[in-house]
C-alpha positions as CSV (number, residue, x, y, z in Angstrom):
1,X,36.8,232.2,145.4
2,X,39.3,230.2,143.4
3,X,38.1,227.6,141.6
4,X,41.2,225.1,141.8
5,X,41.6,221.6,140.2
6,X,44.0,218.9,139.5
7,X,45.9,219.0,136.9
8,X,46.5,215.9,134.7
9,X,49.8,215.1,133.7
10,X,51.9,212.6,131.2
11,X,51.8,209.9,134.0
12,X,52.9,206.3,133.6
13,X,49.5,204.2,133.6
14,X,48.1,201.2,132.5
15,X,45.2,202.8,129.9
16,X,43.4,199.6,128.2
17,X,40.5,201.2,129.9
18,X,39.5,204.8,129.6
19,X,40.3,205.7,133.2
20,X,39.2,209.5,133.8
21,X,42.6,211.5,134.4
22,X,42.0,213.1,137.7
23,X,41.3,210.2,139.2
24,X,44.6,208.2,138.4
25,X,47.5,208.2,141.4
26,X,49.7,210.7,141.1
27,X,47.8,213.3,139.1
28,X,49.4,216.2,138.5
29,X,49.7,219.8,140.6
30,X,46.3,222.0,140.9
31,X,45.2,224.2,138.2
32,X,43.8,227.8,139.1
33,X,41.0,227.5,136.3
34,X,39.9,230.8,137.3
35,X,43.4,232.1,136.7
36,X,43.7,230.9,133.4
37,X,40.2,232.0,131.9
38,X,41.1,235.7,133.0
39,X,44.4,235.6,131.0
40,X,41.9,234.4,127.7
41,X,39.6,237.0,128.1
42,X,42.5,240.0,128.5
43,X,43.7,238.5,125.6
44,X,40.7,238.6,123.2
45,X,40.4,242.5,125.3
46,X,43.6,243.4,123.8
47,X,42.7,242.0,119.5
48,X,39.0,242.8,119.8
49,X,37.5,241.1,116.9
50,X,40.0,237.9,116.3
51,X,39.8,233.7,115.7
52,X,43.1,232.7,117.6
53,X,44.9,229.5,117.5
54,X,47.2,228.4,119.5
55,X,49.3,225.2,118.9
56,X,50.7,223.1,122.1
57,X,53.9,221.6,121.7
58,X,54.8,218.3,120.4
59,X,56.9,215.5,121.9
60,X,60.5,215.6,120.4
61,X,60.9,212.4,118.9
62,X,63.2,209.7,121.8
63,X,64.3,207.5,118.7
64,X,65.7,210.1,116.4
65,X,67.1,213.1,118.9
66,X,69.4,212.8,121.8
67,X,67.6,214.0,124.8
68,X,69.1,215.0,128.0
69,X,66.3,216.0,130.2
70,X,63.1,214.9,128.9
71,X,61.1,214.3,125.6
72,X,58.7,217.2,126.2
73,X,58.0,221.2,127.5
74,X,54.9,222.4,126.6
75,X,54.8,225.7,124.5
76,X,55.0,228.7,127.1
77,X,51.8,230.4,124.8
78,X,49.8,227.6,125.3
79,X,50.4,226.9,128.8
80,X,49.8,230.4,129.6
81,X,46.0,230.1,128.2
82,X,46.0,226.4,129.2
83,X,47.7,225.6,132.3
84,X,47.9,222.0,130.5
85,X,50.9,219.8,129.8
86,X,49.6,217.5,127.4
87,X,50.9,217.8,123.6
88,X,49.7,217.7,120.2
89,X,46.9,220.0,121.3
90,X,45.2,223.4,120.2
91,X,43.0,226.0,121.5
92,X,41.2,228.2,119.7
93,X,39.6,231.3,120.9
94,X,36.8,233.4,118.7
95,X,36.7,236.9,119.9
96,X,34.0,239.8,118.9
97,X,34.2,243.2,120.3
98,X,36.8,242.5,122.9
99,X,34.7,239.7,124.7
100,X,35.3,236.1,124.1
101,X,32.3,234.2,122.3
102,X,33.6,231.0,122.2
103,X,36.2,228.7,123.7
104,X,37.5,225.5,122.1
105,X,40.1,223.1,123.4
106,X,41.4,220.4,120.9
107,X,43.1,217.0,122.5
108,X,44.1,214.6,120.7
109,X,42.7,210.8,120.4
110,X,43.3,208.8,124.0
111,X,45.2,205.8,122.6
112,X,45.5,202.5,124.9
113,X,48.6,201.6,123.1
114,X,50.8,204.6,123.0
115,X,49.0,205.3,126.7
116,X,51.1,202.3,128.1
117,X,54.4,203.2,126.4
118,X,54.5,207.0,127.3
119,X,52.1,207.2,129.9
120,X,47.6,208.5,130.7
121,X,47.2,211.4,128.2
122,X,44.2,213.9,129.0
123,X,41.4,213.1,126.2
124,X,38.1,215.4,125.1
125,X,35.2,215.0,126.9
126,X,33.7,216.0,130.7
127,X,37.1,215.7,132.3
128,X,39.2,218.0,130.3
129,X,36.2,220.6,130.4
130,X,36.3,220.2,134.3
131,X,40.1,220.3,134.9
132,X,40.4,223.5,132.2
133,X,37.4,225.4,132.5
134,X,37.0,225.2,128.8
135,X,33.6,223.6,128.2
136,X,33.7,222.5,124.6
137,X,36.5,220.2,124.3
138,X,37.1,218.1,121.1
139,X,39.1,215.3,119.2
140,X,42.1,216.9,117.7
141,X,42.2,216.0,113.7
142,X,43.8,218.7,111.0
143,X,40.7,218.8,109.3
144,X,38.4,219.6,112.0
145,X,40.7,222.3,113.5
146,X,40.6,223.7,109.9
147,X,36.9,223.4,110.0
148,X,36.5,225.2,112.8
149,X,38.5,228.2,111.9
150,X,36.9,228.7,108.6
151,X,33.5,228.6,109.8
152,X,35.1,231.4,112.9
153,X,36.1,233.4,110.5
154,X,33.5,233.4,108.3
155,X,30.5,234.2,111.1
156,X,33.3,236.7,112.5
157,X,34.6,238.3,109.4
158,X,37.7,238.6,111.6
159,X,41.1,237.7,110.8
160,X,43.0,234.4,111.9
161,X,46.0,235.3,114.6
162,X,48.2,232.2,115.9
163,X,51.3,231.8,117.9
164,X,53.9,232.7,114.4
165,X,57.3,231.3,115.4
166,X,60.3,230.8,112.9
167,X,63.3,228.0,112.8
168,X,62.7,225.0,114.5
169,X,60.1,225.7,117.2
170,X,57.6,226.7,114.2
171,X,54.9,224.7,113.9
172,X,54.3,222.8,110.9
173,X,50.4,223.4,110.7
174,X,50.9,227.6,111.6
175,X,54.1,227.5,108.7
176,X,51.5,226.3,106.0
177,X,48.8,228.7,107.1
178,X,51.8,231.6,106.4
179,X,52.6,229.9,103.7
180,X,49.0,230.2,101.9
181,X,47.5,233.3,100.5
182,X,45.5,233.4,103.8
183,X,46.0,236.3,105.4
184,X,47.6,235.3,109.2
185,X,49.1,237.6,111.8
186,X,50.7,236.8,115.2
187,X,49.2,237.0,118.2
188,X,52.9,236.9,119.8
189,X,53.5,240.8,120.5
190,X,50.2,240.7,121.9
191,X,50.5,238.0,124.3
192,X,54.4,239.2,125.5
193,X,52.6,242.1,126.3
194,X,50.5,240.6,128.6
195,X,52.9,238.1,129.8
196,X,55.5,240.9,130.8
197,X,53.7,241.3,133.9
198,X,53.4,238.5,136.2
199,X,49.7,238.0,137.7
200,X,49.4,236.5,141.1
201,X,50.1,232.5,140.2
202,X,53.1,233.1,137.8
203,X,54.5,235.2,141.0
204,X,53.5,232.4,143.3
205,X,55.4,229.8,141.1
206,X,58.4,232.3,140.3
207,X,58.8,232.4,144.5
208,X,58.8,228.8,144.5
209,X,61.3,227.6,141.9
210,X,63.6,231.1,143.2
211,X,63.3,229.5,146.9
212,X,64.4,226.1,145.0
213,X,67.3,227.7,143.7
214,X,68.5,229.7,146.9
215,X,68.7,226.7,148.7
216,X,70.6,225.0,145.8
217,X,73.2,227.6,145.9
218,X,73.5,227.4,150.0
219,X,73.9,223.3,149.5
220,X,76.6,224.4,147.1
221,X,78.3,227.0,149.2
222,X,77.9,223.9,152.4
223,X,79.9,221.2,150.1
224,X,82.5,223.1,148.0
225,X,86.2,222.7,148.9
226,X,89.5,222.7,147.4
227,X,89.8,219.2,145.4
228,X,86.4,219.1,144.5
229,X,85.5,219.1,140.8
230,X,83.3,221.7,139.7
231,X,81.0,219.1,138.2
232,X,80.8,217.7,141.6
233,X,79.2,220.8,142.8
234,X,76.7,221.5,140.0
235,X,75.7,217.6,141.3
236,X,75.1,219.0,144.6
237,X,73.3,221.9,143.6
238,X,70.9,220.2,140.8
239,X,70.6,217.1,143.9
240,X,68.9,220.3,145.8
241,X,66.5,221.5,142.7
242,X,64.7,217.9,142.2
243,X,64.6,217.0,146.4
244,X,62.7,220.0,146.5
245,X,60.2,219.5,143.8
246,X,62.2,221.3,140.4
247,X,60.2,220.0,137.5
248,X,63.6,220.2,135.6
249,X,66.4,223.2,135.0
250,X,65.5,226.4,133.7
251,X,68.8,226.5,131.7
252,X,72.6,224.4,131.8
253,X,74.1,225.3,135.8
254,X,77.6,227.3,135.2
255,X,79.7,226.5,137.9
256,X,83.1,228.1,136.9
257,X,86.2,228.3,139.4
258,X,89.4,230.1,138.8
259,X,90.1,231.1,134.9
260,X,86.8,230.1,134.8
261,X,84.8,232.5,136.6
262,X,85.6,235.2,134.1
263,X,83.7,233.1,131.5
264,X,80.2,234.4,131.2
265,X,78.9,231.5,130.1
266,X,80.9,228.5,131.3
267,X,79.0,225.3,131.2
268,X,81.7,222.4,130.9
269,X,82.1,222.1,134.2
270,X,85.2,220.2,134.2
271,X,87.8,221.5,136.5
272,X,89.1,220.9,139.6
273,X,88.8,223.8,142.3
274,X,91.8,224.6,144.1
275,X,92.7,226.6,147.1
276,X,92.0,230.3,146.5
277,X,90.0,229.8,143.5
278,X,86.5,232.0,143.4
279,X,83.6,229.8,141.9
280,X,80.9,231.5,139.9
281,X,77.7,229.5,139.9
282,X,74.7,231.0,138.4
283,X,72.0,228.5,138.1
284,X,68.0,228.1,138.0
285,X,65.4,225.3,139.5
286,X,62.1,225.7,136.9
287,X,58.9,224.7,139.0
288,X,55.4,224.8,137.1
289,X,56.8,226.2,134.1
290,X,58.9,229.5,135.4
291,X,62.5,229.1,135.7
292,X,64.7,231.5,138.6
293,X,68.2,232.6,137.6
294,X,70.6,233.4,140.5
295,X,74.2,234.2,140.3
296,X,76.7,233.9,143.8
297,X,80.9,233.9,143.6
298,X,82.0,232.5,146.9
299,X,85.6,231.3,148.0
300,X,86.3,227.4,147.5
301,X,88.7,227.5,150.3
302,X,85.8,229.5,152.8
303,X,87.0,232.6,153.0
304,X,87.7,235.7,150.9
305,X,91.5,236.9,150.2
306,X,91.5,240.8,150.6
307,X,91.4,241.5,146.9
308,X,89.0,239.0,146.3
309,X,86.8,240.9,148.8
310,X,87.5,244.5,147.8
311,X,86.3,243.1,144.2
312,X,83.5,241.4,145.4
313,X,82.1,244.5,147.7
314,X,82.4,246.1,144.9
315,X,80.2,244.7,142.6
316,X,77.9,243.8,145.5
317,X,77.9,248.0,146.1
318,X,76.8,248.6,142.4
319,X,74.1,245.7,142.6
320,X,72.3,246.8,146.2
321,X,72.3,250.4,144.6
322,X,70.5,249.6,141.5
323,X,68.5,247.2,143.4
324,X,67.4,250.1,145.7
325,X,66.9,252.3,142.6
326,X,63.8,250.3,141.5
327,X,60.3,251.8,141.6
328,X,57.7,252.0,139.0
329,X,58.6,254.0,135.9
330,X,62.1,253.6,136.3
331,X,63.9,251.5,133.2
332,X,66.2,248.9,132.8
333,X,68.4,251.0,131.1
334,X,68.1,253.3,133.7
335,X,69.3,251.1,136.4
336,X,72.4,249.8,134.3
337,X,73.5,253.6,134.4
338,X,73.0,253.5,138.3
339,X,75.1,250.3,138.7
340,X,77.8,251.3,136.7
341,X,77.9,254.9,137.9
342,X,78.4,253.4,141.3
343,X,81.5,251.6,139.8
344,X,83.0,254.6,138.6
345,X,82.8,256.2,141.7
346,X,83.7,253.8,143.9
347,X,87.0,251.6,142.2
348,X,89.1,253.6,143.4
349,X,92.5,252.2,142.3
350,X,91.3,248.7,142.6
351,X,91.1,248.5,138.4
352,X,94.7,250.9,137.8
353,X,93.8,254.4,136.9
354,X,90.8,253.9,135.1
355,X,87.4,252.5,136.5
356,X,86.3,248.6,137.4
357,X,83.6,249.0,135.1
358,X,85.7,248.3,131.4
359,X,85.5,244.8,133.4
360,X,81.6,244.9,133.8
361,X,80.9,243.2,130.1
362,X,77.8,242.6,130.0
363,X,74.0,244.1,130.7
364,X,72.7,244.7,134.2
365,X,69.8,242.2,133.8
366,X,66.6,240.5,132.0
367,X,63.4,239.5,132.7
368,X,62.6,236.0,133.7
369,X,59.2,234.0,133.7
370,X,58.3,231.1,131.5
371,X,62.2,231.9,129.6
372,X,65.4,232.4,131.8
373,X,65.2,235.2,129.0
374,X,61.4,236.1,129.1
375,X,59.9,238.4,126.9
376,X,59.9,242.0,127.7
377,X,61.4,245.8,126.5
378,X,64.1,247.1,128.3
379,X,63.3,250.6,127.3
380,X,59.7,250.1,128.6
381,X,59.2,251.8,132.2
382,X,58.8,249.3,135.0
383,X,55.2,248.1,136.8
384,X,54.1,246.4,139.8
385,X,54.5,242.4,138.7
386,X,57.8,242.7,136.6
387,X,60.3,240.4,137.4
388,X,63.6,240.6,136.1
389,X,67.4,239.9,137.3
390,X,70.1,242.5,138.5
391,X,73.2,240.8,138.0
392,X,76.3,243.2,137.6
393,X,80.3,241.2,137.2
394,X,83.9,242.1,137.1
395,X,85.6,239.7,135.4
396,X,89.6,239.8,135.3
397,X,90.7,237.0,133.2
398,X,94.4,238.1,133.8
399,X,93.8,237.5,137.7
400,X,91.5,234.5,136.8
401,X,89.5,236.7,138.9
402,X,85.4,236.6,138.4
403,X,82.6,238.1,140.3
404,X,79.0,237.9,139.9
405,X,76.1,238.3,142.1
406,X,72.6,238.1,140.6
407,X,69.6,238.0,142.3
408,X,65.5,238.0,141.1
409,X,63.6,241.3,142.0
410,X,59.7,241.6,141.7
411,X,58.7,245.2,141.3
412,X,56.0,246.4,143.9
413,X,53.8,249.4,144.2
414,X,56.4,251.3,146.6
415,X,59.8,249.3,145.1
416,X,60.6,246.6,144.9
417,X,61.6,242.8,146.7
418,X,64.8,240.6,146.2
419,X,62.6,237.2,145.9
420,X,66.0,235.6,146.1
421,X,67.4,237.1,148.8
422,X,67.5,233.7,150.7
423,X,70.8,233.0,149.4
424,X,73.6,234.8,151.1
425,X,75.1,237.9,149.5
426,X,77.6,239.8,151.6
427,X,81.3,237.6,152.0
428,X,80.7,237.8,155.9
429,X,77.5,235.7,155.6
430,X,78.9,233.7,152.8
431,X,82.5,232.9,155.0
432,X,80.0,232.7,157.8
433,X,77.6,229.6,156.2
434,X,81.1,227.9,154.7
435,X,82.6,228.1,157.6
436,X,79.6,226.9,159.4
437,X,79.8,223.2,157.4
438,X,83.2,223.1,157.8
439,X,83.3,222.6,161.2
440,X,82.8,219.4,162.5
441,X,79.8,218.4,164.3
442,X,79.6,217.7,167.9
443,X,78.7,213.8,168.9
444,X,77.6,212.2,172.0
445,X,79.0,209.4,174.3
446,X,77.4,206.5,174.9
């Protein structure tokens, strides 16, 4: 049986007194402790003999940066071991012969101050043991974590592994551990490679913030018209994500109409839609960490001119082939050859003499999780738990003419499932829904 606990949160409360975090109002979602201690102990499986750190992320500073969404994501490596928001933390693992030996979570001090400026932090002690499943929790100071690790190591005799980013999302502790003469390797290639495929609660959350986003785009499709601005409709869309419990978005919305729609990654938003224009939106809701990514072109006037359709079928063809195409062992690169070999047999005349596909610019797809663009190899054969995005396009920019259609496929045991198949796809259903909200509603008499 699941062991499941709240989760605490950065949430706005008094903290003069040392209130215990899971009782405050508002506490955050449920952690799956159970979940989160199997992905530790595959991980010290996979290095054997190891002392691993891993750094949380740190607030971005409200006085010196602009922010636009909020002051704080917590690093996806941490939160995969953790299931914790809070920042300014470390774990650190101690691994011998493939079987964790010890477990220690490092929070920093609770402060009554800073608590009642930024909100109740989760502190060290019984709680954070409870709510993480991580028995020995401590106070977070650079010399204790230091400590800690040299007195790992030296029991151990194993080497030191941390989370090794580079540019600005290092951090400042792991650069002067590269930095020294001590000998530091990454544990990144080894956690992507466990992170590639999807356990049972990153596929749960993935459902929910890709159900987020389906009905995002269907509010969109509802509300767009001629006259609107296309800012206007990434309001309406991004209005959907946080009614329906979004956390915040996985990446800027691109809502592109006209000339726009054959710009791949449009994010001004700033023109007005006009009668016969196709909009491109292609947009993501993240929910508990794991962002969606869906792609639909509809008609801002509600229906499809006949080239627009014959385009649109098109790359809708190429998509629902490569779509059925997946099974294990099949590759990434593998399915781009089926989508575009679809195109190349089935354009026709539609492109001039030579195929629709010199107007297919881009890959087929990527994997998604805690990154729009999550970690994985495209070369690598697929497994049951990969998620990843088929989203083939024909963009025209002489006939400010853009189609894409992207949708979020989990691979199963037998093939796969279109987790965002809640969103219309086909320009009957899509004419159908616009069409649908167009109409005006019938009222009673009194």
């Amino acid at each position: 049986m699941r062991r499941i606990l709240p989760l605490a949160l950065l949430l706005a409360a008094p903290a003069a007194a040392q209130t215990p975090v899971a009782e405050l109002p508002g506490a955050g979602r449920a952690v799956d402790v159970g979940t989160f201690s199997a992905r530790r102990d595959r991980l010290v499986q996979r290095v054997g003999d190891a002392v691993i750190a891993v750094p949380a992320a740190a607030p971005r500073d409200l006085e010196e940066e602009v922010l636009q969404d909020s002051d704080f994501r917590q690093d996806d490596y941490f939160f995969y071991l953790t299931g914790i928001e809070t920042p300014d933390a470390w774990l650190l693992l101690v691994a011998q012969d493939g079987r964790l030996d010890a477990a220690t979570l490092f929070l920093p001090p609770r402060n009554a101050f800073w608590e009642r400026v930024t909100g109740v932090r989760l502190g060290p002690g019984d709680v954070a043991a409870r709510l993480t499943g991580i028995d020995h929790t401590v106070e977070m100071h650079p010399d204790s974590l230091r400590q800690a690790i040299a007195e790992a190591m030296e029991r151990t005799g194993a080497p030191l592994y941390t989370v090794a980013y580079s540019g600005t999302d290092a951090n400042e502790t792991v650069q002067e551990w590269l930095a020294s003469s001590q000998a530091v390797r990454n544990i990144v290639p080894t956690m992507d490679s466990l992170r590639v495929v999807k356990d049972e609660l990153e596929i749960e959350a993935l459902r929910r913030a890709i159900t987020i986003t389906t009905e995002g785009a269907k509010a969109g499709m509802r509300a767009a018209h001629p006259g609107m601005w296309e800012y206007q409709l990434e309001a309406v869309i991004e209005f959907t994500f946080r009614d329906l419990g979004a956390d915040r978005l996985g990446y800027p919305s691109i809502v592109g109409s006209g000339p726009n729609s054959t710009v791949l990654h449009y994010v001004a938003n700033r023109r007005r839609m006009e009668a016969g224009d196709l909009v491109v939106i292609d947009v993501g809701a993240e929910y508990a960490q794991y962002t969606a990514d869906v792609s639909r072109t509809f008609p801002v006037s509600g229906r499809f001119t006949e080239r627009q359709k014959a385009i649109y079928d098109l790359v809708l063809g190429a998509q629902s082939a490569a779509i059925e195409a997946v099974k294990p062992g099949v590759t990434m690169r593998e399915l781009n050859q089926v989508a575009r070999a679809y195109m190349d047999q089935h354009s026709g005349d539609l492109c001039g003499e030579s195929s629709c596909s010199r107007y297919f610019v881009h890959g087929l797809g990527h994997w998604i999780g805690m990154r729009v663009h999550d970690v994985g190899d495209y070369s690598m054969p697929l497994e049951p738990g990969m998620i990843f995005t088929i989203e083939p396009g024909i963009y025209i920019p002489e006939e400010q003419l853009g189609v894409r259609i992207e949708d979020d496929i989990l691979v199963t045991p037998d093939g796969s499932e279109n987790l965002s198949s809640g969103a219309p796809r086909t320009t009957e259903d899509i004419e159908r829904l616009m069409q649908s909200a167009a109409e005006p509603q019938a009222t009673g008499s009194n």
